[in-house]
N, C-alpha and C positions, 0 to 999 in steps of 0.2 A: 373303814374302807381305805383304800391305797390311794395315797396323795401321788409317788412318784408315776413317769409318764413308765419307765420299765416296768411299778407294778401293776400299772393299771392294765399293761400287755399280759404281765402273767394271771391276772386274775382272768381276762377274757379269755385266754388259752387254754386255761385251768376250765374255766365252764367249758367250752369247745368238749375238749377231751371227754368231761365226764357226763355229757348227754350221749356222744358215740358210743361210751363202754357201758351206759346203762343201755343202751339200743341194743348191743353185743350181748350184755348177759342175759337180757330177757330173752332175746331170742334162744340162747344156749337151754334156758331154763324152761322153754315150750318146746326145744325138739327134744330133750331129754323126757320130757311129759307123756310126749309122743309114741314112744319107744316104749314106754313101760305099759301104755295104754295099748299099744299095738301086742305088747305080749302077753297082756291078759285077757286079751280079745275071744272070741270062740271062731273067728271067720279066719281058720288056716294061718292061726299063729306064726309061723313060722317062717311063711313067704312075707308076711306082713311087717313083721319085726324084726328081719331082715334087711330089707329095703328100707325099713326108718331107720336103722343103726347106720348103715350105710351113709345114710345123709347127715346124721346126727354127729357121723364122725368127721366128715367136711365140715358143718357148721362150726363144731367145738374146737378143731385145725384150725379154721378162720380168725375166728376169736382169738386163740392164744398169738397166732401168728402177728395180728396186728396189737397183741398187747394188754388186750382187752381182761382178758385170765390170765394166768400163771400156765408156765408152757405144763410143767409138774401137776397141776391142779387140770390142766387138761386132758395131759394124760390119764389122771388118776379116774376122772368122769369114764371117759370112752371106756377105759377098763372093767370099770365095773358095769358101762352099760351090754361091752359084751360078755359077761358070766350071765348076765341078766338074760340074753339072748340065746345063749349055747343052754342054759339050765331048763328054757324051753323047748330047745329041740329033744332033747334027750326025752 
């Protein structure tokens, strides 16, 4: 355990941060769920998984914005959730 009084700040900092970014990727990793859920749906796929990609790609923007993900690893998501989307319409 951290005897000095700075580590004992970065140690609590350090917990701080990584209950935020597990808060962050769980969320990423439920509206990503979402999405794929909604496009294998049978209730008008389309409109449906639309509108969750939609949000899905605010969420996973939030996330990297604050640091939580990799801005690259957030892109890479969204990307592939919309092939995931467009390979539905079609």
């Amino acid at each position: 355990m951290a005897n000095h009084p700075s580590a004992i700040k970065r140690a609590r900092q350090n917990e701080d941060r990584r209950e935020r970014n597990k808060t962050a990727k769980t969320r990423v990793k439920n509206v990503i769920k979402s999405v794929h859920t909604a496009a294998g749906s049978d209730m008008d796929p389309e409109a449906l998984a639309t509108k969750q990609l939609n949000e899905a790609k605010s969420i996973i923007a939030k996330s990297a914005k604050k640091a939580a993900i990799h801005r690259r690893a957030a892109s890479r998501k969204i990307s592939r959730l919309e092939r995931r989307v467009n390979a539905v319409k079609k």
